[in-house]
FIMARZA-698412 format. One record per residue (C-alpha): residue in one letter; x, y, z. Coordinates in nm, 4 decimals. Each point is the difference from the previous one (the first is absolute). Example, Ala and Ser with C-alpha at 12.3 -4.5 7.8 and 13.67 -1.06 7.14 Angstrom:
REM FIMARZA-698412
['a'; [1.2300; -0.4500; 0.7800]]
['s'; [0.1370; 0.3440; -0.0660]]
***
This chain:
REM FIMARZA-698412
['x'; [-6.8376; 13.3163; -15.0507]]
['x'; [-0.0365; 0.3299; -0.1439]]
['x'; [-0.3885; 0.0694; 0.0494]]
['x'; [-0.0253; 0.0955; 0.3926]]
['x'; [-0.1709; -0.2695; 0.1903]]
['x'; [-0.1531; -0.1048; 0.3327]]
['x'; [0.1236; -0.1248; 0.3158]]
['x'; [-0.2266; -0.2323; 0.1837]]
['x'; [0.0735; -0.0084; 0.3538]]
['x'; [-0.1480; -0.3185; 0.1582]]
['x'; [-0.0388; -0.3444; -0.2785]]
['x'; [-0.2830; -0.1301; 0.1779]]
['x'; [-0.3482; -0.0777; -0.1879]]
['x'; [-0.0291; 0.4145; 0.0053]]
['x'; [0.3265; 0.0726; -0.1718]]
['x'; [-0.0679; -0.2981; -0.2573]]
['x'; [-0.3240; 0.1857; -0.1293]]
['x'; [0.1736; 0.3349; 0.0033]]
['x'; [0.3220; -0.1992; -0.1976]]
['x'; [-0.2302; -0.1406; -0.2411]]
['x'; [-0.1913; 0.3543; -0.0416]]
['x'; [0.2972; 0.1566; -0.1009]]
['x'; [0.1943; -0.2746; -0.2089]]
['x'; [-0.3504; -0.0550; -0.1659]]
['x'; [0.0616; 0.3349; -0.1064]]
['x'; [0.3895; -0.0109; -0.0915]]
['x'; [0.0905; 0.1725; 0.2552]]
['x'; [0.3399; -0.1002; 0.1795]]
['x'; [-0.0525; -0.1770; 0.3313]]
['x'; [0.2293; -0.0737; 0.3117]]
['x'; [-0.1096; -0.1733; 0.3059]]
['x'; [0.1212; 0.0494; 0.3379]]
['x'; [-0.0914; -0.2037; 0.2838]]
['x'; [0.1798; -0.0716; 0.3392]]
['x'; [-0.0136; -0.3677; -0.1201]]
['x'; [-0.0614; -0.2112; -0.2619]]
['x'; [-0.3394; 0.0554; -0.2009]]
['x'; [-0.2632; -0.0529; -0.2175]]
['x'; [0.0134; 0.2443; -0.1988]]
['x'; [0.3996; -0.0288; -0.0828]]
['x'; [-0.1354; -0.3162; -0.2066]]
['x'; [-0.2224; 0.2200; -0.2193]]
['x'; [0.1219; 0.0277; -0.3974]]
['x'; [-0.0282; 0.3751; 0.0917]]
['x'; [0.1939; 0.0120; 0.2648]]
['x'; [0.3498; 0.1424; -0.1895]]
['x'; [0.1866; -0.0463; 0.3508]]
['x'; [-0.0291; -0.0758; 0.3392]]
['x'; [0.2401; 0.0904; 0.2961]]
['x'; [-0.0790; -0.0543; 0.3846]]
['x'; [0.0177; 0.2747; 0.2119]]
['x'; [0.0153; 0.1091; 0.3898]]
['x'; [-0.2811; 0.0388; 0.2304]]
['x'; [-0.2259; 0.2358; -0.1530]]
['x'; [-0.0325; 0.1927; 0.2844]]
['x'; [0.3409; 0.0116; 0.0812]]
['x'; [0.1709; 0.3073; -0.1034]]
['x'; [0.2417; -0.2209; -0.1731]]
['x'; [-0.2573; -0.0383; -0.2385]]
['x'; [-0.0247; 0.3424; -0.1115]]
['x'; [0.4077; -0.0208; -0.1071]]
['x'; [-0.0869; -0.3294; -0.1836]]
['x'; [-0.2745; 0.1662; -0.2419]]
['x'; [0.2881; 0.3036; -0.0447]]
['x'; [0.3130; -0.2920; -0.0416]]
['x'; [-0.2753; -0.2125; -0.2442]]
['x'; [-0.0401; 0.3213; -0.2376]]
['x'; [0.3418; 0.0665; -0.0308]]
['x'; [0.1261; -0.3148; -0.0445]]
['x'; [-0.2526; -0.1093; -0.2231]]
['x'; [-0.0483; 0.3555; -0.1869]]
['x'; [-0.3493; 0.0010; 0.0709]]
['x'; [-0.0579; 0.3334; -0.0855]]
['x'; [-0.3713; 0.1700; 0.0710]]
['x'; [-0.1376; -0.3453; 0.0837]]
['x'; [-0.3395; 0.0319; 0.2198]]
['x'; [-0.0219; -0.1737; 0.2857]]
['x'; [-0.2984; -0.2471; 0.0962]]
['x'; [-0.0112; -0.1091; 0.3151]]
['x'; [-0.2516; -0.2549; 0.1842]]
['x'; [0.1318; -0.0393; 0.3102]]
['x'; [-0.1211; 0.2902; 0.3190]]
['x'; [0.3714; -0.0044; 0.1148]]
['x'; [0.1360; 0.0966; -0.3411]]
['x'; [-0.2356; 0.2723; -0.0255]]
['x'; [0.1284; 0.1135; 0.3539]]
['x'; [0.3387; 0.0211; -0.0720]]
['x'; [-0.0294; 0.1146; -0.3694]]
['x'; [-0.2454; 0.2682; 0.1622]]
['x'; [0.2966; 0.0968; 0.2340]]
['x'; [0.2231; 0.0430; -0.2948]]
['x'; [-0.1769; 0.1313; -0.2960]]
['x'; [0.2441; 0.3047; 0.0428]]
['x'; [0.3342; -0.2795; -0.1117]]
['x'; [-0.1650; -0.1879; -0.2094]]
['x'; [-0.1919; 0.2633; -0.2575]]
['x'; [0.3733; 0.0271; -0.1391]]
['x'; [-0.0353; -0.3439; -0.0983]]
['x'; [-0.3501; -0.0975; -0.0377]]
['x'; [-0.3295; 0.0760; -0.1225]]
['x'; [-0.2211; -0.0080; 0.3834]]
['x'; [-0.3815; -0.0500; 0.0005]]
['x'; [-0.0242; -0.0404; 0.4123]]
['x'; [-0.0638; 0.3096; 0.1729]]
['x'; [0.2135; 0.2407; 0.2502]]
['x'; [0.0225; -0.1622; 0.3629]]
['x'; [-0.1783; 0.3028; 0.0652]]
['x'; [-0.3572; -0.1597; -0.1375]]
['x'; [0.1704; -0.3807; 0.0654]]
['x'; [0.0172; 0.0567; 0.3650]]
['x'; [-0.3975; 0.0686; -0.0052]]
['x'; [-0.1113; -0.3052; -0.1568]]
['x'; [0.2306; -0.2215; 0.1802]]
['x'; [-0.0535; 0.0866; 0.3798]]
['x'; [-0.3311; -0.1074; -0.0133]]
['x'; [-0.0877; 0.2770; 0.3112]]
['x'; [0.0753; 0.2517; -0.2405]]
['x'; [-0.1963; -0.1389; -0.2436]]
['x'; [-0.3046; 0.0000; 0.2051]]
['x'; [-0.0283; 0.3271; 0.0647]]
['x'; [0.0345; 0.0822; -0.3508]]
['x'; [-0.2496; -0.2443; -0.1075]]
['x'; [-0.2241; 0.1573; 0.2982]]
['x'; [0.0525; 0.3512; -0.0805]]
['x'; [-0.1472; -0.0496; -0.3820]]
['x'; [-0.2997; -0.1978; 0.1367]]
['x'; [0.1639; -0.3795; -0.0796]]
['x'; [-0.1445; -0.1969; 0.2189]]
['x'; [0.2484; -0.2533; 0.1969]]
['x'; [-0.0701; -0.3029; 0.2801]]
['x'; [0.0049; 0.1810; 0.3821]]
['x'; [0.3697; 0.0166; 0.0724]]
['x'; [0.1784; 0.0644; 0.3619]]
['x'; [0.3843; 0.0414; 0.0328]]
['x'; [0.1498; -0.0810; 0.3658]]
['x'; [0.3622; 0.0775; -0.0014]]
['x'; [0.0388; -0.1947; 0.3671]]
['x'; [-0.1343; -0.3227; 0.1964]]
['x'; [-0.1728; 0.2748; 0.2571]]
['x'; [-0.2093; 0.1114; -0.2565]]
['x'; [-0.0868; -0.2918; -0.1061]]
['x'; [-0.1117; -0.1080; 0.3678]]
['x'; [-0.1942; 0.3064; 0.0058]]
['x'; [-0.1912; -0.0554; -0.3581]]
['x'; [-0.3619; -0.1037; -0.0550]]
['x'; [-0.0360; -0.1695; -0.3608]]
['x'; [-0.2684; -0.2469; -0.1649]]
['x'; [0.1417; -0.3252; -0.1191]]
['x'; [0.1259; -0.1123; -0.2281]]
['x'; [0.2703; 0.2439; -0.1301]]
['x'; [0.3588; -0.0041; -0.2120]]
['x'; [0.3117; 0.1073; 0.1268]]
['x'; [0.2170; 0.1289; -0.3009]]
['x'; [0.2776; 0.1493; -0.1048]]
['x'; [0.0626; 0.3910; -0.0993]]
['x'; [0.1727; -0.1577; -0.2316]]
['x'; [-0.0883; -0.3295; -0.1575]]
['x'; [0.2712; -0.1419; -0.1513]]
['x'; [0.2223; 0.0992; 0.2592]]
['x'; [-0.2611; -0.1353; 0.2651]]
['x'; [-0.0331; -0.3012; -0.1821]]
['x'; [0.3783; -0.0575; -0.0323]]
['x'; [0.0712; 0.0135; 0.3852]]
['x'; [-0.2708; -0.2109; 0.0980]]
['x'; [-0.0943; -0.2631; -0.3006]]
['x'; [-0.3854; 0.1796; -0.0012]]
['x'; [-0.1792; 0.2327; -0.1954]]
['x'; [-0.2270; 0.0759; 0.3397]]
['x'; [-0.0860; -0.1891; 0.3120]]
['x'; [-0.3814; -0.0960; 0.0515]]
['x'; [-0.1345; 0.0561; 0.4002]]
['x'; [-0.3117; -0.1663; 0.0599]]
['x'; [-0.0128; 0.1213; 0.3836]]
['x'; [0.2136; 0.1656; 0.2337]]
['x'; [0.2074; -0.2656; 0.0787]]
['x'; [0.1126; -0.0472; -0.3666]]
['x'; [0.0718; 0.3524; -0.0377]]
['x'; [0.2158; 0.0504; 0.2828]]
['x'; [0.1737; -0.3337; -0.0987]]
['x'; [0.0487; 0.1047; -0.3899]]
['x'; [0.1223; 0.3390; 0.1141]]
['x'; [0.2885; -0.1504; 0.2526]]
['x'; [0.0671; -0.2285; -0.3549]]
['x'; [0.0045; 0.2881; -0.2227]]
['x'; [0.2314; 0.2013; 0.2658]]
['x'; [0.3000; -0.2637; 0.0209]]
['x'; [0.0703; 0.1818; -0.3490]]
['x'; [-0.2280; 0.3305; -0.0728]]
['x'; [-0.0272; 0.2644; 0.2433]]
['x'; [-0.3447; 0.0462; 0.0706]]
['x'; [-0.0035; 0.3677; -0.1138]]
['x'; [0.0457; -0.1275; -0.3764]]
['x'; [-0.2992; -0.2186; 0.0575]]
['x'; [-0.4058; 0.1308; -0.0597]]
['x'; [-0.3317; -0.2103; 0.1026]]
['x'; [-0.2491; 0.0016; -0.2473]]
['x'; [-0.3809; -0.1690; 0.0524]]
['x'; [-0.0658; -0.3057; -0.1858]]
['x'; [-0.2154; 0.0253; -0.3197]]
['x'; [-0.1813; -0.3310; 0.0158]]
['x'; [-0.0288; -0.2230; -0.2880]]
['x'; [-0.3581; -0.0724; -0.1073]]
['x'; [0.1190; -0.2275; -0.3064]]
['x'; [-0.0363; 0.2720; -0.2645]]
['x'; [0.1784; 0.2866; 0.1068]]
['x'; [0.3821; -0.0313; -0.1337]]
['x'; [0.2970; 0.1937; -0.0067]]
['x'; [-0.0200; 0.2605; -0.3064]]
['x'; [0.3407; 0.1480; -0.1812]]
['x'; [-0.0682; 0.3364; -0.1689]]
['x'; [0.2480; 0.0721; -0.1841]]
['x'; [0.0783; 0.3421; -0.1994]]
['x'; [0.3149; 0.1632; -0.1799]]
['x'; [-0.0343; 0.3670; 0.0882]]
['x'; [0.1674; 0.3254; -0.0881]]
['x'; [0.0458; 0.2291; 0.2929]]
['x'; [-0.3157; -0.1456; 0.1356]]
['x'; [-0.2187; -0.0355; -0.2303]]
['x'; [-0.0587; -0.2952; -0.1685]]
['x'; [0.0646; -0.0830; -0.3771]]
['x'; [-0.1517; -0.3522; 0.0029]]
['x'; [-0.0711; -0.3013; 0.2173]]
['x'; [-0.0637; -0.3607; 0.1217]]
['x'; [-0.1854; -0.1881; 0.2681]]
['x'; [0.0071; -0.3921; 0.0847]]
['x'; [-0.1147; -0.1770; 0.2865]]
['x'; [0.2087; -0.2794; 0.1513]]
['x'; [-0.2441; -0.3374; 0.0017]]
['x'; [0.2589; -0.1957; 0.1527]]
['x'; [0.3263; 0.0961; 0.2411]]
['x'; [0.2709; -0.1678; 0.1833]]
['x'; [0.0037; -0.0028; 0.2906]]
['x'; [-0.3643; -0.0688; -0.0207]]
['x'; [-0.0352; 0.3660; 0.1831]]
['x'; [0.1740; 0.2764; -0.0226]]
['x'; [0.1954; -0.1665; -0.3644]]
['x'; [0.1027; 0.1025; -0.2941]]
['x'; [-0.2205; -0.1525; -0.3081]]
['x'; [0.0064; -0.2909; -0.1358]]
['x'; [-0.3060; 0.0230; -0.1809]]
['x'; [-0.1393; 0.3305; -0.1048]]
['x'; [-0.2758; 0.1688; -0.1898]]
['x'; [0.0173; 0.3310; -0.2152]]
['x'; [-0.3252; 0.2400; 0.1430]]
['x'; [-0.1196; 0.3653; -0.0083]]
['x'; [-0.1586; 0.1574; 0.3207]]
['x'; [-0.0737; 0.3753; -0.0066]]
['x'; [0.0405; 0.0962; 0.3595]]
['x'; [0.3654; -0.1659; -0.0260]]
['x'; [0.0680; 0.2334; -0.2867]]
['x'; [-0.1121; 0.3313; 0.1728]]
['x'; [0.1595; -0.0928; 0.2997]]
['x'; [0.2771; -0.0657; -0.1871]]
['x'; [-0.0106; 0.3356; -0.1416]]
['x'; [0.0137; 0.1944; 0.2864]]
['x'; [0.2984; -0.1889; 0.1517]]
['x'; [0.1881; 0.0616; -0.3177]]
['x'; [-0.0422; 0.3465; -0.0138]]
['x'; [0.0404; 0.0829; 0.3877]]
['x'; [0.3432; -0.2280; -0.0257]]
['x'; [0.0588; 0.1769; -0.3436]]
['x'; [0.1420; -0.3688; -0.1275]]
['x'; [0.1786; -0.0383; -0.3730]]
['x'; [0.0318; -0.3474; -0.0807]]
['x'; [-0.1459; -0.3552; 0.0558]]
['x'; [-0.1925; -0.0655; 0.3306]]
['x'; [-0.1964; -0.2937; 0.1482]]
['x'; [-0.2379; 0.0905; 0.2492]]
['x'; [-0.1799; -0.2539; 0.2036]]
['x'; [-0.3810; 0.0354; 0.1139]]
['x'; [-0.2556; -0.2798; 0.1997]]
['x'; [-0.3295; -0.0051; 0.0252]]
['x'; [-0.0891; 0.0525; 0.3717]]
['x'; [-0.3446; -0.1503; -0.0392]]
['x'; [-0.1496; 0.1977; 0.3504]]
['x'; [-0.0043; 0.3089; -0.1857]]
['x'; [0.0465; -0.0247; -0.3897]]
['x'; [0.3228; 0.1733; -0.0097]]
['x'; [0.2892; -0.1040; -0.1891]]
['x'; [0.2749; 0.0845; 0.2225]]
['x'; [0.3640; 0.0841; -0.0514]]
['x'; [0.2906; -0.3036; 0.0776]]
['x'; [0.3250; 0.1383; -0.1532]]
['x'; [0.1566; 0.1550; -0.2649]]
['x'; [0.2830; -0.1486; -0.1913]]
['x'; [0.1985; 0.2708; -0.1898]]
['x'; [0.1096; -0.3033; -0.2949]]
['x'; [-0.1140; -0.2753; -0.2163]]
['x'; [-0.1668; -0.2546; 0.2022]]
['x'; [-0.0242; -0.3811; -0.0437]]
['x'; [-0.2839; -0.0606; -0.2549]]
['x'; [0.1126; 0.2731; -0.1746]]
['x'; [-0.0257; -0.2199; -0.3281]]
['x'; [-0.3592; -0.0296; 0.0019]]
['x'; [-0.0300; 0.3739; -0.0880]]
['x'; [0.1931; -0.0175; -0.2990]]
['x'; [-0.2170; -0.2672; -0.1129]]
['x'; [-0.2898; 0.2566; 0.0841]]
['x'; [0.1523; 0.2525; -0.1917]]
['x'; [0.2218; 0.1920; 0.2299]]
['x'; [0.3510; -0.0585; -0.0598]]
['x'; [0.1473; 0.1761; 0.2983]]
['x'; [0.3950; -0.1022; -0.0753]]
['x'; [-0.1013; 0.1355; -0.3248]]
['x'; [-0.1013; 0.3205; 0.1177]]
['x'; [0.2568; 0.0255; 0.2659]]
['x'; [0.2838; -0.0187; -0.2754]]
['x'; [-0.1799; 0.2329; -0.2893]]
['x'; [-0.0813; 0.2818; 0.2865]]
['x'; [0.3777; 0.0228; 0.1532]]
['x'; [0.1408; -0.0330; -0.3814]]
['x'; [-0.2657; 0.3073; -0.1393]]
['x'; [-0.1380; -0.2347; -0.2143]]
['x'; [-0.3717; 0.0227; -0.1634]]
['x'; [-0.2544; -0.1829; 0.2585]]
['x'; [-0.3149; -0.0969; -0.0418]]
['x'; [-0.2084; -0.0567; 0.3445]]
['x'; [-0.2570; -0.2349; -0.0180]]
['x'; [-0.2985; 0.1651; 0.1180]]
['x'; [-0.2177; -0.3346; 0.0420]]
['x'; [0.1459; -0.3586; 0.0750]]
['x'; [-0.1724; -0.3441; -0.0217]]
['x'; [-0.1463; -0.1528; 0.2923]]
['x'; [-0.0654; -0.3600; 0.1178]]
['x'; [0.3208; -0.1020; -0.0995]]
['x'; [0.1408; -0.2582; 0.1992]]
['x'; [0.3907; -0.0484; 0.0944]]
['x'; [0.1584; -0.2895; 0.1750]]
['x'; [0.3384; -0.1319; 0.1666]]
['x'; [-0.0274; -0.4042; -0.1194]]
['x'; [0.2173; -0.0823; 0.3088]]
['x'; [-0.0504; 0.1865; 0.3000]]
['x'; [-0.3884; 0.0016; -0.1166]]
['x'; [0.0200; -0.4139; 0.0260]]
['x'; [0.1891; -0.0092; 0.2850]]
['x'; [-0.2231; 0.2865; 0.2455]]
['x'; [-0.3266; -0.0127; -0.2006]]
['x'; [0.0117; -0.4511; 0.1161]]
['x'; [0.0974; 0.1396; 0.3413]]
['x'; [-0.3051; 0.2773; -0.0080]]
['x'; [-0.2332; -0.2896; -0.1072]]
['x'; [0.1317; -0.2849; 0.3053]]
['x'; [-0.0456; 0.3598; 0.2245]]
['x'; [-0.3908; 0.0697; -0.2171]]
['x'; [0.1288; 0.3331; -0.1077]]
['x'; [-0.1827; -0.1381; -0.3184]]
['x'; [-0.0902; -0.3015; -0.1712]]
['x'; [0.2164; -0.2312; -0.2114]]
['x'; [-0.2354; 0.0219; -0.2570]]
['x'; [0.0394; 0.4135; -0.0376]]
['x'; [0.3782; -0.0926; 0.0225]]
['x'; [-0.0260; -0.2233; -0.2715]]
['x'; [-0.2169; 0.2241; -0.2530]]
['x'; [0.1516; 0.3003; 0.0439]]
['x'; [0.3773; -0.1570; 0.0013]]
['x'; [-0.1190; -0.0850; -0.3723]]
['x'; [-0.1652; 0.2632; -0.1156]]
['x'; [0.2995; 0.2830; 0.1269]]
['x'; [0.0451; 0.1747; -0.3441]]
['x'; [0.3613; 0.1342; 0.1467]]
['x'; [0.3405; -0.1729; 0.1076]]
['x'; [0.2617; 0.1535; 0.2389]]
['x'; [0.2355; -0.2411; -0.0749]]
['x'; [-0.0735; -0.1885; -0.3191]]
['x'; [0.0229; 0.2274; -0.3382]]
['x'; [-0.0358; -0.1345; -0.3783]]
['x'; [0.3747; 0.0102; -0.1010]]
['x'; [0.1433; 0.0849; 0.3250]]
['x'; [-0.0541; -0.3024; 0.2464]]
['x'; [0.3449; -0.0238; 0.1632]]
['x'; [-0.1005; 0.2567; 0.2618]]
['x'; [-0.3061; -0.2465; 0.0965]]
['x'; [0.2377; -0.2920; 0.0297]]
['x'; [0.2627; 0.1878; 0.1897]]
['x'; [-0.2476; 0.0821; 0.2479]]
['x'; [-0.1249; -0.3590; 0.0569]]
['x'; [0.3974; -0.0967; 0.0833]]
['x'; [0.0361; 0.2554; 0.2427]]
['x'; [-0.2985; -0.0345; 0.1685]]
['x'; [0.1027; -0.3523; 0.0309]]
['x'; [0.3243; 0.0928; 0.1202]]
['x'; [-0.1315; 0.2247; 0.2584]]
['x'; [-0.2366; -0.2596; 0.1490]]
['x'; [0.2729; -0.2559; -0.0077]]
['x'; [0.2465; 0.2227; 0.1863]]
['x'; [-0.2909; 0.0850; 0.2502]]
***
């Protein structure tokens, strides 16, 4: 493999779009996941190794041990998982020897991911974001005054979300909240908790992913897709989504950019809070995201432009992108989308029509099935061994 190549950290439905980007391409591709994968069943996928936790330090010395032993020389690395970009944040300094690295310094990393610190920034540049309180004890929770309902999150999501099996905990009263927050502190201090107000759902308004690849802030070209489905049925990760253009996303996107001056691929999350006609800020994911497939079938190839950009190559941005293009997951869209209809999320017959008329497959690719297969067995596997 003498043409430099990608890494992909994480084989999940992400990596197997950005595998199939780059091997569509000729471009030498090796997986890494911390177990087996879809994406390690690709045709483009030249090799696949499992690796530590990848937010274990140990995982830093694997990507170091993986380029030497494999000669790997200039590769860029990909990832799609936050606790990758965490640790290869933490050790750009190492692994530059080795690698070609599109995720930023910890120094801008440690402002997207503590979501406090993120707030302020989105604040200070006019972004606007759901009321948020911290409490960094029980008293001052006691003390507090807030308007149900609210979530209880974590500065940081993944991390949150690994220590106590939710993305955010829902209080409909005071009772709840006091409950969820005891819950949540068997394994999260409260201080690395925030409360945010509920945006209600009127039915229309959905969660939005701007996405942008920008050059010290500002940005070279872009993408936006709202998710139609999710699992869990609040709070998910799509399983159906739609590709969509809203302005104020973009200029609020623009000014978050610039004040975090950002180089690389981003996913920024917006919803609709329907009391005041404000799209207002979620997250920020400093990676490529789930559905990052049904981009490239817009027109916006961000593996692509991830590779060409760390290797000096000639890029062309897309300055325009096609919209109302529709992307589905065929199994975890069966599975939660029946479950939304028995719970009247929607109807069967939207489940039905749309199911059939999604112009995009995670899983299933002309001439490279396998993955889609692979992923039916091991779903199957994981329900048995639940």
């Amino acid at each position: 493999m003498h043409k430099p190549g990608a890494i992909v950290i994480e084989g999940h439905v992400q990596g197997l779009s950005n595998t199939r980007s780059l091997g569509e391409a000729g471009i030498p591709v090796i997986v890494v996941d911390t177990r087996p994968c879809v994406a390690q069943h690709s045709k483009y996928c030249t090799g696949y190794f499992k690796c530590p936790d990848y937010g274990s330090d140990s995982f830093a010395d694997f990507l170091i041990d993986l380029a030497k032993a494999e000669r790997v020389k200039d590769w860029v690395l990909i990832p799609s998982n936050d606790h990758a970009v965490k640790t290869i944040s933490k050790y750009k300094h190492e692994l530059k020897k080795f690698y070609k690295v599109i995720t930023p310094d910890w120094e801008v990393i440690q402002y997207i991911y503590d979501k406090a610190r993120l707030i302020d920034i989105a604040k200070s540049v006019d972004v606007p974001v759901p009321e948020t309180i911290l409490f960094e004890t029980m008293e001052d929770v006691i003390g507090s005054e807030l308007s149900y309902p609210v979530l209880t999150k974590g500065k940081n999501g993944l991390s949150f979300y690994k220590s106590t099996g939710q993305k955010a905990f829902l209080s409909k009263n005071r009772g709840e909240f006091i409950a969820n927050l005891k819950e949540i502190g068997v394994s999260v201090s409260l201080a690395d908790t925030f409360t945010q107000e509920l945006i209600p759902l009127n039915g229309e308004n959905k969660t939005i992913s701007y996405t942008a690849f920008s050059i010290d802030g500002k940005i070279k070209t872009h993408w936006a897709g709202v998710k139609l489905r999710e699992h869990p049925l609040q709070f998910g990760t799509a399983t159906y989504a739609k590709s969509i253009y809203v302005e104020e996303c973009y200029r609020q996107s623009v000014r978050l950019l610039k004040a975090l001056n950002y180089t690389g691929v981003s996913e920024i999350e917006y919803l609709l809070d329907p009391r005041t006609g404000e799209y207002k800020l979620i997250e920020i994911n400093a990676r490529t995201w789930l559905w990052v497939g049904l981009a490239k079938s817009c027109g916006v190839d961000y593996a692509k432009i991830i590779y060409d950009f760390m290797q000096g190559n000639d890029i062309h941005y897309p300055a325009t992108y096609k919209v109302d293009v529709t992307w589905r997951n065929p199994v975890t869209d069966w599975v939660y989308g029946l479950l939304g209809a028995i719970k009247r999320y929607y109807s069967l017959r939207e489940l039905y029509h749309t199911s059939a008329a999604a112009e995009v497959n995670a899983l299933f690719e002309k001439g490279d099935k396998k993955p889609g297969y692979s992923y039916l067995i091991q779903l199957l596997k994981f329900y048995k061994n639940r």
